[in-house]
Backbone atoms as SQL, in Angstrom:
CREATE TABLE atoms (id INTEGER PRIMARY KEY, chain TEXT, resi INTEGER, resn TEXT, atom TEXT, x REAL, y REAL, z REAL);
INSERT INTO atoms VALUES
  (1, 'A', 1, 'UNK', 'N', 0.829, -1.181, 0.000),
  (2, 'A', 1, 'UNK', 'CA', 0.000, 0.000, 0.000),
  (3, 'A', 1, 'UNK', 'C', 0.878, 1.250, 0.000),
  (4, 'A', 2, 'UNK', 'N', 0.692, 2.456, -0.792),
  (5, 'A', 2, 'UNK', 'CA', 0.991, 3.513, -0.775),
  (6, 'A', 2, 'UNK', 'C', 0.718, 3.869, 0.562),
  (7, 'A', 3, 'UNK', 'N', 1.706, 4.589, 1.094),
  (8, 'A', 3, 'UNK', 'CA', 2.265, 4.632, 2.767),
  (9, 'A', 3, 'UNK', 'C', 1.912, 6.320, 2.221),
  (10, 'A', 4, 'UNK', 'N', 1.970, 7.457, 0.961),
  (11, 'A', 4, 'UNK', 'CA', 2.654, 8.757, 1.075),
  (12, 'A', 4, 'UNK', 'C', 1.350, 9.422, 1.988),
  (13, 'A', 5, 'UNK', 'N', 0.267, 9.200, 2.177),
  (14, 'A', 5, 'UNK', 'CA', -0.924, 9.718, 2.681),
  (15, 'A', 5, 'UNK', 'C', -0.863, 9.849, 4.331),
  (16, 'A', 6, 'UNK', 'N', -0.663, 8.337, 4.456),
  (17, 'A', 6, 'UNK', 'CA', 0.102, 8.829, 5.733),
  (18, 'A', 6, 'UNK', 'C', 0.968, 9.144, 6.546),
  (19, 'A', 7, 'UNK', 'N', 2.480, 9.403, 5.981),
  (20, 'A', 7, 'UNK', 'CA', 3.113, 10.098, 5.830),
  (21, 'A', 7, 'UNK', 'C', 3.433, 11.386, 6.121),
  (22, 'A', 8, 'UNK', 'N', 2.385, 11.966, 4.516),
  (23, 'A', 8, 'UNK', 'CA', 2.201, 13.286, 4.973),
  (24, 'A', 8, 'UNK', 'C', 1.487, 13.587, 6.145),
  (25, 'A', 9, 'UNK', 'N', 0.532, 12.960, 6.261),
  (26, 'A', 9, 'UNK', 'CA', -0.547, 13.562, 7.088),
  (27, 'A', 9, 'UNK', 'C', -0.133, 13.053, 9.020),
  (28, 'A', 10, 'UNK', 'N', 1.175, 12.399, 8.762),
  (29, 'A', 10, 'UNK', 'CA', 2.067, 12.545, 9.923),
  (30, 'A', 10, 'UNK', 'C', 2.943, 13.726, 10.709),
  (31, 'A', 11, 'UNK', 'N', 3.093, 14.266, 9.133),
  (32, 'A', 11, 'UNK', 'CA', 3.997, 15.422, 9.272),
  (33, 'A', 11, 'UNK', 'C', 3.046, 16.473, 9.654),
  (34, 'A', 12, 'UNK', 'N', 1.859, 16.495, 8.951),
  (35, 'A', 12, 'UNK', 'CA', 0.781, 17.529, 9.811),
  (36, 'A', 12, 'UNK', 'C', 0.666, 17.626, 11.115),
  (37, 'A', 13, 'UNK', 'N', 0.741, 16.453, 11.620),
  (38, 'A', 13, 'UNK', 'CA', -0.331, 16.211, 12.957),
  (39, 'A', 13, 'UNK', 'C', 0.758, 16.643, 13.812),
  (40, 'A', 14, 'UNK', 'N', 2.543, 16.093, 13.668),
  (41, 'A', 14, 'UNK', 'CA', 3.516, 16.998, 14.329),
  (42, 'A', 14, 'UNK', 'C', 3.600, 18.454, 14.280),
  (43, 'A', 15, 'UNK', 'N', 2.973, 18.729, 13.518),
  (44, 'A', 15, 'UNK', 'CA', 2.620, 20.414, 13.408),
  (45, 'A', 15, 'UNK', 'C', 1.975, 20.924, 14.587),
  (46, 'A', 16, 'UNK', 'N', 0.889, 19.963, 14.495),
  (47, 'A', 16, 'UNK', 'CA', -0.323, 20.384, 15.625),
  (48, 'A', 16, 'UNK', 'C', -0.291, 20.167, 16.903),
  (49, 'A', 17, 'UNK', 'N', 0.573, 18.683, 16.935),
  (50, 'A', 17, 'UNK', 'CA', 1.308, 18.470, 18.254),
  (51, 'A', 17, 'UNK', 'C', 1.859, 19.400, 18.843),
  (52, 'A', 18, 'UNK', 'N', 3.078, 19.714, 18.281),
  (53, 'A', 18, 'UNK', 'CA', 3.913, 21.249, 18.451),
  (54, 'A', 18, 'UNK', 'C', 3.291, 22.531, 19.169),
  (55, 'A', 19, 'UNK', 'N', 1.713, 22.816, 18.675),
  (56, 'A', 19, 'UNK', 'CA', 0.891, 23.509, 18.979),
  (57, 'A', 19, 'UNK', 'C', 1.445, 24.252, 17.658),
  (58, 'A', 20, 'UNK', 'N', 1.859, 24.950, 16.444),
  (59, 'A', 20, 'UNK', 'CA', 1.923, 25.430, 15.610),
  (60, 'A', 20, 'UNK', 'C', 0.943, 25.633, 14.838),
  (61, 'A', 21, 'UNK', 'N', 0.045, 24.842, 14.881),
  (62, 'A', 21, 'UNK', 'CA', -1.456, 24.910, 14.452),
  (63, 'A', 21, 'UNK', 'C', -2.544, 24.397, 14.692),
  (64, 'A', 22, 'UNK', 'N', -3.428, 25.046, 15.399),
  (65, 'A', 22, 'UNK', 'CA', -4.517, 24.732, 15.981),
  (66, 'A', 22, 'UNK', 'C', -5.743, 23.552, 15.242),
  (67, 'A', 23, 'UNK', 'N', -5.639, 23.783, 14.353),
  (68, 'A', 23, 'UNK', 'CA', -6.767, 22.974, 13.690),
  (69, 'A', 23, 'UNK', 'C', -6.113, 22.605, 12.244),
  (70, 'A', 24, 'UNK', 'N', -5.931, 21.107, 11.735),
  (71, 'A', 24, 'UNK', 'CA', -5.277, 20.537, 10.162),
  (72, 'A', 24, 'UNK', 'C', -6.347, 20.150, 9.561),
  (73, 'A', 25, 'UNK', 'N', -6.481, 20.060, 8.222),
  (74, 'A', 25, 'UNK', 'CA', -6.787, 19.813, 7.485),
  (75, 'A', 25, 'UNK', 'C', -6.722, 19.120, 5.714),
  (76, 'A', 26, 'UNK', 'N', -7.425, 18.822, 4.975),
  (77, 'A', 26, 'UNK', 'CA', -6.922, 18.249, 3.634),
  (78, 'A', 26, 'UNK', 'C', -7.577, 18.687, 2.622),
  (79, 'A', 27, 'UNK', 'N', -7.763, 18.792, 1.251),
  (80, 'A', 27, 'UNK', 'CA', -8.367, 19.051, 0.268),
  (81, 'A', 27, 'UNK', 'C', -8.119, 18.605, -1.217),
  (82, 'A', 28, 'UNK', 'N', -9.722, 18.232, -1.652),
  (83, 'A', 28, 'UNK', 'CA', -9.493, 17.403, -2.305),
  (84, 'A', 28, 'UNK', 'C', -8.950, 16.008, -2.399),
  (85, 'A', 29, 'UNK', 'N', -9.497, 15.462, -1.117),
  (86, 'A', 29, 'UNK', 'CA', -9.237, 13.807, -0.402),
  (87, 'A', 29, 'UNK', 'C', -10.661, 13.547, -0.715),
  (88, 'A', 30, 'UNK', 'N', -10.653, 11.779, -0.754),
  (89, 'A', 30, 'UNK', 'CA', -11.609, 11.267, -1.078),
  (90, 'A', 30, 'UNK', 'C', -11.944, 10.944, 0.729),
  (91, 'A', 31, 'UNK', 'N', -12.950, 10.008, 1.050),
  (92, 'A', 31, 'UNK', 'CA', -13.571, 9.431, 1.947),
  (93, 'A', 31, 'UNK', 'C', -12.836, 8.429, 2.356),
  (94, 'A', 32, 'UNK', 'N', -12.060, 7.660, 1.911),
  (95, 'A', 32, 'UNK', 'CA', -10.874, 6.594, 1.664),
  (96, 'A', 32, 'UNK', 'C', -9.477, 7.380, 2.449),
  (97, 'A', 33, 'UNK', 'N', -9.362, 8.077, 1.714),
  (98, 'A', 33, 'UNK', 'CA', -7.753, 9.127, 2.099),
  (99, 'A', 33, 'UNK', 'C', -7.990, 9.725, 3.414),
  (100, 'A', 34, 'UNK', 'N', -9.300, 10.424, 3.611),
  (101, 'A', 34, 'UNK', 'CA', -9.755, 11.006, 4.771),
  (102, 'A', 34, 'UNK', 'C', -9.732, 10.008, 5.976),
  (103, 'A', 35, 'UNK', 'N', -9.982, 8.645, 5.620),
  (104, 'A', 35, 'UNK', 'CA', -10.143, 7.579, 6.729),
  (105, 'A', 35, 'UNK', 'C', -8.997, 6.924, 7.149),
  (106, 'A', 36, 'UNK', 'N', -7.940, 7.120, 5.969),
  (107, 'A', 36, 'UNK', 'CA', -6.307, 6.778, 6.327),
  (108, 'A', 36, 'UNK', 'C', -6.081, 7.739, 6.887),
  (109, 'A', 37, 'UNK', 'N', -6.286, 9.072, 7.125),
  (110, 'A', 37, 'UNK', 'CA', -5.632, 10.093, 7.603),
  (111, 'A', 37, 'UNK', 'C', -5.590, 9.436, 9.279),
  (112, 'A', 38, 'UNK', 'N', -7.391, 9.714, 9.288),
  (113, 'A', 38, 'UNK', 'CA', -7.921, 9.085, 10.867),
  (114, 'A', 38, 'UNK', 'C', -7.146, 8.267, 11.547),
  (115, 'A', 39, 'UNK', 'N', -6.759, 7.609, 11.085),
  (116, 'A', 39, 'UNK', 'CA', -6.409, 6.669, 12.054),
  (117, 'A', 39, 'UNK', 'C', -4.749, 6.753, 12.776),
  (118, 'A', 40, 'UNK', 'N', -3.868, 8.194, 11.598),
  (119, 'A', 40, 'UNK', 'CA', -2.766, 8.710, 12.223),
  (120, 'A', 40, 'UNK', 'C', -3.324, 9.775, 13.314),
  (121, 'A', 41, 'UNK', 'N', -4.431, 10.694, 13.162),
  (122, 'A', 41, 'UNK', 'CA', -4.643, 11.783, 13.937),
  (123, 'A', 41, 'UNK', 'C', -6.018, 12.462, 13.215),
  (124, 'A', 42, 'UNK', 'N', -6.842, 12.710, 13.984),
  (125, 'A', 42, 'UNK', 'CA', -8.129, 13.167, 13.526),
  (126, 'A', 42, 'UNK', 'C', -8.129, 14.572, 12.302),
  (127, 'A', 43, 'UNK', 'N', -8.922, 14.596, 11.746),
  (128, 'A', 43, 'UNK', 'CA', -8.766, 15.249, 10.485),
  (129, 'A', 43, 'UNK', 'C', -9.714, 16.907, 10.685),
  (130, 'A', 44, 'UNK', 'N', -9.644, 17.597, 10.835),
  (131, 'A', 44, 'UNK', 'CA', -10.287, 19.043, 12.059),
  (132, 'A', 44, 'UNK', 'C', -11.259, 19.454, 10.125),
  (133, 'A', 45, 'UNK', 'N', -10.566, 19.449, 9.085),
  (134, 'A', 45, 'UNK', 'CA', -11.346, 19.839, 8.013),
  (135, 'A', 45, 'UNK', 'C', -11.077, 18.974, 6.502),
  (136, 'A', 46, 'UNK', 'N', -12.043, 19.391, 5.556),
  (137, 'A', 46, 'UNK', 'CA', -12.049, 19.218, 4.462),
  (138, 'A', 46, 'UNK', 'C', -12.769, 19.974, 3.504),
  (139, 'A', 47, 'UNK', 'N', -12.150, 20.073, 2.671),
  (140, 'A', 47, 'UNK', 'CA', -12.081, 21.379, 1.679),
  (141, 'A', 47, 'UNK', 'C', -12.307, 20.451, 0.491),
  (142, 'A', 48, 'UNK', 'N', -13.339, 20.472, -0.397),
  (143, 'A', 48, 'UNK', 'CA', -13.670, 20.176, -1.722),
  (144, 'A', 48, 'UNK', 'C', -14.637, 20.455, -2.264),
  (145, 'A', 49, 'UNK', 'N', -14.370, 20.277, -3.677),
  (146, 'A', 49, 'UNK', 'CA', -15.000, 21.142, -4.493),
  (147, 'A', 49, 'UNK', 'C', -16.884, 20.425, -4.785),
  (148, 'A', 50, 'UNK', 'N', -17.737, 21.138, -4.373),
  (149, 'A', 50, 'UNK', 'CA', -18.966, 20.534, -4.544),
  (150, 'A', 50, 'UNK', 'C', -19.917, 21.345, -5.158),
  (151, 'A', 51, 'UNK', 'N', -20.761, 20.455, -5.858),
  (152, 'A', 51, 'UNK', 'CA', -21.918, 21.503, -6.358),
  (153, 'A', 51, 'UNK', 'C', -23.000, 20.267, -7.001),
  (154, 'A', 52, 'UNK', 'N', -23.942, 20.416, -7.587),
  (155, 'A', 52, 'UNK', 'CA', -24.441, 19.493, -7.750),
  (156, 'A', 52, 'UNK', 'C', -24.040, 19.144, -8.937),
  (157, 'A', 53, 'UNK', 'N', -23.703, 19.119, -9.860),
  (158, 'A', 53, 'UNK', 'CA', -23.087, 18.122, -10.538),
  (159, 'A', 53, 'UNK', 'C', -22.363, 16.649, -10.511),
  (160, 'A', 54, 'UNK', 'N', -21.551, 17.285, -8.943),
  (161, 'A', 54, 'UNK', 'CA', -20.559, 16.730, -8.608),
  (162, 'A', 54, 'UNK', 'C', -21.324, 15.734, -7.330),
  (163, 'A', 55, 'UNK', 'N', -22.329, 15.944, -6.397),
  (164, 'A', 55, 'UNK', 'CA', -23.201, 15.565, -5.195),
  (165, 'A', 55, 'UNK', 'C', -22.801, 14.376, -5.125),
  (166, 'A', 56, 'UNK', 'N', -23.417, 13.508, -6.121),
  (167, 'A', 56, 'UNK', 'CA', -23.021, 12.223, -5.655),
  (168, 'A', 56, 'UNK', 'C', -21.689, 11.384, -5.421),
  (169, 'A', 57, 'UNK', 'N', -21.019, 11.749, -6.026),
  (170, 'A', 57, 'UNK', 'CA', -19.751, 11.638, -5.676),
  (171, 'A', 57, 'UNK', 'C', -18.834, 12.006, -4.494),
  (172, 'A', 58, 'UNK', 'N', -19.808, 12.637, -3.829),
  (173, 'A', 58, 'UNK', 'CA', -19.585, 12.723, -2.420),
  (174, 'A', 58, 'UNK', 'C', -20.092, 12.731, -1.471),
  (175, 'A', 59, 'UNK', 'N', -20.806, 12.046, -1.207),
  (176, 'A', 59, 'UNK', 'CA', -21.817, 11.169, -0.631),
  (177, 'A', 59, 'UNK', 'C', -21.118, 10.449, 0.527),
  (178, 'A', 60, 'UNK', 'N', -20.227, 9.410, 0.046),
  (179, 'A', 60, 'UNK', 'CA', -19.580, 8.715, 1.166),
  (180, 'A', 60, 'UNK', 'C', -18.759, 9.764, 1.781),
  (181, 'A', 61, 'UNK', 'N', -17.729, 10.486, 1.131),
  (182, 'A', 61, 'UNK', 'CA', -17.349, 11.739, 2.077),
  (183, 'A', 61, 'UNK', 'C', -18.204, 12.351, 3.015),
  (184, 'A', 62, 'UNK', 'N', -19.225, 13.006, 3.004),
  (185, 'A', 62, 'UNK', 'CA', -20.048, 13.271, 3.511),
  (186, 'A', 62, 'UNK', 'C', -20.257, 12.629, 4.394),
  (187, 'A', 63, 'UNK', 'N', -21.061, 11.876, 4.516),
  (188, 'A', 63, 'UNK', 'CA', -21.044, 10.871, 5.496),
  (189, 'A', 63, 'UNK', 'C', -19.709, 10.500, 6.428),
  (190, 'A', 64, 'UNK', 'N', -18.888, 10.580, 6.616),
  (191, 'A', 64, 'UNK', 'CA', -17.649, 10.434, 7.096),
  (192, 'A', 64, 'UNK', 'C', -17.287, 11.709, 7.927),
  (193, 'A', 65, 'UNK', 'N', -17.511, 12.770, 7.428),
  (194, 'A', 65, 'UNK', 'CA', -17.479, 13.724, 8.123),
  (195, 'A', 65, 'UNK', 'C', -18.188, 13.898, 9.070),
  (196, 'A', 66, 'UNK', 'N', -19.693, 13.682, 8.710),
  (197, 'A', 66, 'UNK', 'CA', -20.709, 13.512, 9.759),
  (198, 'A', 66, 'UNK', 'C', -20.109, 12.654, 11.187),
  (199, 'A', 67, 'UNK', 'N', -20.185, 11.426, 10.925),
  (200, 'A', 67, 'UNK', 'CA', -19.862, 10.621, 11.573),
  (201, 'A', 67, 'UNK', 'C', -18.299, 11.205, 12.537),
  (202, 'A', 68, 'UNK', 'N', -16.914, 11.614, 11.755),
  (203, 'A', 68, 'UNK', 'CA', -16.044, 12.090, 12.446),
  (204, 'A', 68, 'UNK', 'C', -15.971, 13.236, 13.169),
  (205, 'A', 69, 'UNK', 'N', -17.263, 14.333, 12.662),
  (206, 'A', 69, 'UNK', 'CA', -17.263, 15.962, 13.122),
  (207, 'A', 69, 'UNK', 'C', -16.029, 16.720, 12.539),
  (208, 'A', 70, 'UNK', 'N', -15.959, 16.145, 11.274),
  (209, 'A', 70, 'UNK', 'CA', -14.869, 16.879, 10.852),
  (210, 'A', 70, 'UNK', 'C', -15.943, 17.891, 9.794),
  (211, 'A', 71, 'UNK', 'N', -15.290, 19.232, 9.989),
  (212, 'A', 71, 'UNK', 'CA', -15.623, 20.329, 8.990),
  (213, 'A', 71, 'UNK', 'C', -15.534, 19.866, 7.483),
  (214, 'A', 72, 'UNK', 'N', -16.941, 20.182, 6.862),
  (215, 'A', 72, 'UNK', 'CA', -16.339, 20.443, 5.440),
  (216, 'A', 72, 'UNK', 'C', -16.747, 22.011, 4.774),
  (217, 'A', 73, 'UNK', 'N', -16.120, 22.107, 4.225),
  (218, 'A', 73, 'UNK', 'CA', -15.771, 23.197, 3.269),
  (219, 'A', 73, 'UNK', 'C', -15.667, 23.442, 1.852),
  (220, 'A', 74, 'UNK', 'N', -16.986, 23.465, 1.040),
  (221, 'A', 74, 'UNK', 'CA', -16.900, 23.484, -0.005),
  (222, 'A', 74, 'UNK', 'C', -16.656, 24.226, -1.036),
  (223, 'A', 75, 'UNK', 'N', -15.992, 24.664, -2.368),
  (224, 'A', 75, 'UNK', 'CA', -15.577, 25.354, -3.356),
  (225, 'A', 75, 'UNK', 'C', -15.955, 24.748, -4.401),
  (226, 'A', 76, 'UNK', 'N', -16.295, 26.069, -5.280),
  (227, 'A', 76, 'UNK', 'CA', -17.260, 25.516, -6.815),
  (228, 'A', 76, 'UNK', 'C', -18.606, 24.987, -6.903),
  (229, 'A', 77, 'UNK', 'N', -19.164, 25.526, -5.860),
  (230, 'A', 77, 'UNK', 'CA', -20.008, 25.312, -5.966),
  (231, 'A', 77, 'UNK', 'C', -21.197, 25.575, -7.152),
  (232, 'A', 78, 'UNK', 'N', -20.889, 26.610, -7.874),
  (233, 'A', 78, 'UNK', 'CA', -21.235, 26.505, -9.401),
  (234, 'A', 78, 'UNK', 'C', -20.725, 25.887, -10.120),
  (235, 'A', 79, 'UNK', 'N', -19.813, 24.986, -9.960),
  (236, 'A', 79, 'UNK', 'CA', -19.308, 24.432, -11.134),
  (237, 'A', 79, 'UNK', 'C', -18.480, 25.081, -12.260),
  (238, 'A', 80, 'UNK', 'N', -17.531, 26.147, -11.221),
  (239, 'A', 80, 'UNK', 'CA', -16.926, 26.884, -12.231),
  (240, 'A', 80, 'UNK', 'C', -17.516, 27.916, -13.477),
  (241, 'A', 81, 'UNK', 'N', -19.196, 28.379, -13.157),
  (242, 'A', 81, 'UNK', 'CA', -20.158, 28.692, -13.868),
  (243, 'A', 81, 'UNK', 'C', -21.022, 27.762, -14.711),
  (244, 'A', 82, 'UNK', 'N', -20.540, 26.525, -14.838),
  (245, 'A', 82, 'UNK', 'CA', -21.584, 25.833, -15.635),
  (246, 'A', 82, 'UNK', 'C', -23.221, 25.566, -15.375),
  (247, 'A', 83, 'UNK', 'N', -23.029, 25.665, -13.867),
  (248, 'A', 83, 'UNK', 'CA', -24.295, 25.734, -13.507),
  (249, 'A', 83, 'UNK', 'C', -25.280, 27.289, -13.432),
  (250, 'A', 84, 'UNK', 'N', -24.855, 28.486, -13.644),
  (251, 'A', 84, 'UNK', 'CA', -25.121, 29.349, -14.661),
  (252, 'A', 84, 'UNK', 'C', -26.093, 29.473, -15.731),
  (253, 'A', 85, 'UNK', 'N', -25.402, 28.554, -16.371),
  (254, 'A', 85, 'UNK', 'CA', -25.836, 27.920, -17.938),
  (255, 'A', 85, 'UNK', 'C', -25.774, 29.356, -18.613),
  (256, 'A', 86, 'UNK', 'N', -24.691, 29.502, -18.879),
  (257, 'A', 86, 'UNK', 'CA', -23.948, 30.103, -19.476),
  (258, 'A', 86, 'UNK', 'C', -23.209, 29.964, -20.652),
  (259, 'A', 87, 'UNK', 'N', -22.646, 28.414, -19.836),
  (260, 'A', 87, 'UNK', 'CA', -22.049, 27.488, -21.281),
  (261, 'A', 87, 'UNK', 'C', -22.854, 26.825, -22.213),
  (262, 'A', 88, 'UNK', 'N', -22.287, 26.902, -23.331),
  (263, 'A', 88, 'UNK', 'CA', -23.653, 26.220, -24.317),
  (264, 'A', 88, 'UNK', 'C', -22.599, 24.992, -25.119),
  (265, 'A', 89, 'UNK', 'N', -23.243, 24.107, -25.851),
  (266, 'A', 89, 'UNK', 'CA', -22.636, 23.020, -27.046),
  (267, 'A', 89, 'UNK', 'C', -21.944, 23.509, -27.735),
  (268, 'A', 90, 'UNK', 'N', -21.607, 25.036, -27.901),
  (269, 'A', 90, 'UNK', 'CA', -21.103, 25.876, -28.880),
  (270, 'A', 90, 'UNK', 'C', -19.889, 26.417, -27.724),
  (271, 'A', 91, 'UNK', 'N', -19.591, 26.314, -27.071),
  (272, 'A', 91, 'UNK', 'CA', -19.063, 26.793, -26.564),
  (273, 'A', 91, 'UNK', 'C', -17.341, 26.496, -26.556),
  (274, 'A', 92, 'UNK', 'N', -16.331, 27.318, -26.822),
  (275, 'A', 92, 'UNK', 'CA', -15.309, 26.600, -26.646),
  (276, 'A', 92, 'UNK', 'C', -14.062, 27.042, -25.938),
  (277, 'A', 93, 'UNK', 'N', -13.186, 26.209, -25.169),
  (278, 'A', 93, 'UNK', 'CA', -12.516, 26.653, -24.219),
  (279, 'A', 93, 'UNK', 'C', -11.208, 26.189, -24.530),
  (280, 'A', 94, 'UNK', 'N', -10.044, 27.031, -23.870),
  (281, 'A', 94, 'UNK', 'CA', -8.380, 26.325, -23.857),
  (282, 'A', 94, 'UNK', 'C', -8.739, 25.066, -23.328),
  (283, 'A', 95, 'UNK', 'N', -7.381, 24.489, -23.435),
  (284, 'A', 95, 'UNK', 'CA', -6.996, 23.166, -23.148),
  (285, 'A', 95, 'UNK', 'C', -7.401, 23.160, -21.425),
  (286, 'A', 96, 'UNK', 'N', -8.542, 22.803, -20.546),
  (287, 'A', 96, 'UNK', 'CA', -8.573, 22.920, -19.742),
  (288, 'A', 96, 'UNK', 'C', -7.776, 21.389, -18.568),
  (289, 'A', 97, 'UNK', 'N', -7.699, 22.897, -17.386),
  (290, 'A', 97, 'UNK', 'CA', -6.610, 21.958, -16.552),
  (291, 'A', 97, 'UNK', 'C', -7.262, 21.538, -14.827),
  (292, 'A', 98, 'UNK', 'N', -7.222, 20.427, -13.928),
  (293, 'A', 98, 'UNK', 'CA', -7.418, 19.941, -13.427),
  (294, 'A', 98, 'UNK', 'C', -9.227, 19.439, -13.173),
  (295, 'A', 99, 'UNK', 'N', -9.226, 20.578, -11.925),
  (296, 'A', 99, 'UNK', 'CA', -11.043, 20.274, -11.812),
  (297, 'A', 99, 'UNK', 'C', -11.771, 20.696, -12.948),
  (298, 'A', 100, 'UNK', 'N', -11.327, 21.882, -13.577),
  (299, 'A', 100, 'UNK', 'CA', -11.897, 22.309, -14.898),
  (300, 'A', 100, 'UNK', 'C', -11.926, 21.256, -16.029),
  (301, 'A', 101, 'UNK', 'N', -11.269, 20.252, -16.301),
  (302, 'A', 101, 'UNK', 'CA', -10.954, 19.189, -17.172),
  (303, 'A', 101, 'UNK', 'C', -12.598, 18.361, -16.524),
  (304, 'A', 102, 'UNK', 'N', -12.670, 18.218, -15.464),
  (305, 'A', 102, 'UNK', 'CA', -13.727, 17.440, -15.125),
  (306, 'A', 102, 'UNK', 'C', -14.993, 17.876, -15.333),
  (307, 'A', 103, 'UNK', 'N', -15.026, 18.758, -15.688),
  (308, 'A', 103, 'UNK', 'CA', -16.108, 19.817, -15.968),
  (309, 'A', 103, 'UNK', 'C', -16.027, 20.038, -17.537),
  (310, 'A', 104, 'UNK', 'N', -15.210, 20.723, -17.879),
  (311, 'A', 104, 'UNK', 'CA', -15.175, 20.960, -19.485),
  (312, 'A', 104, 'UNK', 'C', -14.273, 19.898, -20.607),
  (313, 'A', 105, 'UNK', 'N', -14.072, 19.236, -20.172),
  (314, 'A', 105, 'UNK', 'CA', -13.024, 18.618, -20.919),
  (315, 'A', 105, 'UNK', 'C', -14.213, 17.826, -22.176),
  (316, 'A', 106, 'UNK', 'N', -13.177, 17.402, -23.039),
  (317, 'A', 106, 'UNK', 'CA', -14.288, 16.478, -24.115),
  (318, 'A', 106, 'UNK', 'C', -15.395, 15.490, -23.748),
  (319, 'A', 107, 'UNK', 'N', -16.318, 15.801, -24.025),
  (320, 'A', 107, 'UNK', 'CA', -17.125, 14.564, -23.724),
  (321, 'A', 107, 'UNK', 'C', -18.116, 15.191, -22.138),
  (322, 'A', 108, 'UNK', 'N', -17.606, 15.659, -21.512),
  (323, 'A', 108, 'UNK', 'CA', -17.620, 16.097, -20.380),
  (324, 'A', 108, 'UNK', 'C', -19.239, 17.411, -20.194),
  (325, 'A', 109, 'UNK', 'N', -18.287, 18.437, -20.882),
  (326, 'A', 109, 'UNK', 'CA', -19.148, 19.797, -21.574),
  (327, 'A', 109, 'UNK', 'C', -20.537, 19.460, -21.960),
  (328, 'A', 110, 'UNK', 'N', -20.504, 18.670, -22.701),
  (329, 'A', 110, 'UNK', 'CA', -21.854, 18.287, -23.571),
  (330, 'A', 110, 'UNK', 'C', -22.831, 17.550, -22.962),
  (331, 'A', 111, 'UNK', 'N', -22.265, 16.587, -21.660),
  (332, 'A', 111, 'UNK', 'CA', -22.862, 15.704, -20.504),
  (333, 'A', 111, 'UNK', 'C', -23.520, 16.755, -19.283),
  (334, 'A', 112, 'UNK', 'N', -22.949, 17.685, -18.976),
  (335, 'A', 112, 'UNK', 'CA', -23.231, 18.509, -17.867),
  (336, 'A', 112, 'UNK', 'C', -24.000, 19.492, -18.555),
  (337, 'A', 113, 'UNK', 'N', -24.159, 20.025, -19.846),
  (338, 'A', 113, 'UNK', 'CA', -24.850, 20.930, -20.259),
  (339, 'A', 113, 'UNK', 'C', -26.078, 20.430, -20.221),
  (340, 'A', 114, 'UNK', 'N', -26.744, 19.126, -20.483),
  (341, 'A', 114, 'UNK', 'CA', -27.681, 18.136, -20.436),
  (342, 'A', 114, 'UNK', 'C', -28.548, 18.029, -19.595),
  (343, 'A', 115, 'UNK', 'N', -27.596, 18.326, -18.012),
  (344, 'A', 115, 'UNK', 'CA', -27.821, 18.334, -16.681),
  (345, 'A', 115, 'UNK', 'C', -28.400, 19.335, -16.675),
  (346, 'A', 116, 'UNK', 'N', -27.909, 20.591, -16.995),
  (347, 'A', 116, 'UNK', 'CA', -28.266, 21.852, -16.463),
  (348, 'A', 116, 'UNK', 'C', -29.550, 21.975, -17.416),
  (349, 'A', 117, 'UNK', 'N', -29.707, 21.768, -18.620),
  (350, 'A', 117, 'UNK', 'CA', -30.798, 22.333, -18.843),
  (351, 'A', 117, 'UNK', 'C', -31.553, 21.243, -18.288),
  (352, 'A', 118, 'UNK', 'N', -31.863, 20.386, -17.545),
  (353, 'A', 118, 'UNK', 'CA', -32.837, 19.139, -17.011),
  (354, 'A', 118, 'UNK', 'C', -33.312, 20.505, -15.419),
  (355, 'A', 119, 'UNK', 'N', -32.502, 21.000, -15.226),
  (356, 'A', 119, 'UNK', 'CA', -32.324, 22.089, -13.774),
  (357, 'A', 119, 'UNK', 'C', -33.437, 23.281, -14.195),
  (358, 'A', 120, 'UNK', 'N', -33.214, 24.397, -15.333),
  (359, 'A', 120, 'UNK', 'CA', -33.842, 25.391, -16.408),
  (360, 'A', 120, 'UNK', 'C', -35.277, 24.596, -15.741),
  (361, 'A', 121, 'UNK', 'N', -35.806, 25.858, -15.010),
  (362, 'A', 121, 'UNK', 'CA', -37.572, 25.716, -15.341),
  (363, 'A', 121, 'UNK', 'C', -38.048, 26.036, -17.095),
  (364, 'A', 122, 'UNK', 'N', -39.048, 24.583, -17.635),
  (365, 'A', 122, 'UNK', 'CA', -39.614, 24.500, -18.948),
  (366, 'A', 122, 'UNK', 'C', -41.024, 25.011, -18.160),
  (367, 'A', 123, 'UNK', 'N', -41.398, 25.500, -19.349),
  (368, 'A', 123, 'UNK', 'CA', -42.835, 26.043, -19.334),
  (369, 'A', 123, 'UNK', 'C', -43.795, 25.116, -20.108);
C-alpha cells in the first residue's frame, strides 16, 4: 500500500502536536484518504469542491465527516459557472486543466450541459 498519505498527514499532525497549528486539514481527499488520515490523527477539516453536478460523488465523504465531526468546506459550488448555464454546445474553451478538465473537458461539456438544462424551469 501507498504509505505517502500517511506520511504526509504525519507530518501535519507533528505540526499540531507542536501547537503550531490549531486545527489541520486536507483538500481534495476522497472518503478513503480522509479515513487513512484518521487513524494517524483526527482530520479538524475538508475542503472540496462541490456543487451538484458533482453531489453524488460525495456522498460517502459526507457521510464520514458527519460521523467524524470533521468540517467540510466546499468550493465551486457553481461548477466553475456551468451551472449558470452560461455554457452552451457551442461553446469553446483552452486546453482545460485539473477540476476544470472534469467539468469541461471532451465529452464532459456536452454531458453537464444536459444536466443543467434538465435544472432550467420549462414552461
Amino acid at each position: 500500500m501507498d504509505r505517502s498519505v500517511e506520511e504526509a498527514w504525519d507530518a501535519m499532525a507533528a505540526v499540531a502536536d507542536e501547537g503550531l497549528a490549531r486545527l489541520i486539514g486536507v483538500s481534495n481527499f476522497s472518503a478513503q484518504q480522509v479515513e487513512r488520515c484518521e487513524r494517524v490523527r483526527h482530520v479538524d477539516a475538508v475542503g472540496n469542491q462541490s456543487s451538484l453536478i458533482h453531489w453524488e460523488k460525495l456522498e460517502a465523504l459526507r457521510e464520514h465527516c458527519v460521523r467524524a465531526g470533521t468540517a467540510f468546506t466546499a468550493y465551486g459550488p457553481l461548477a466553475l459557472g456551468l451551472l449558470t448555464g452560461k455554457a452552451g454546445p457551442v461553446q469553446s474553451f483552452s486546453e482545460p486543466l485539473g477540476y476544470q478538465r472534469s467539468l469541461f473537458g471532451p465529452g464532459d461539456l456536452e454531458t453537464y450541459i444536459t444536466y443543467v438544462e434538465r435544472l432550467k424551469p420549462h414552461s
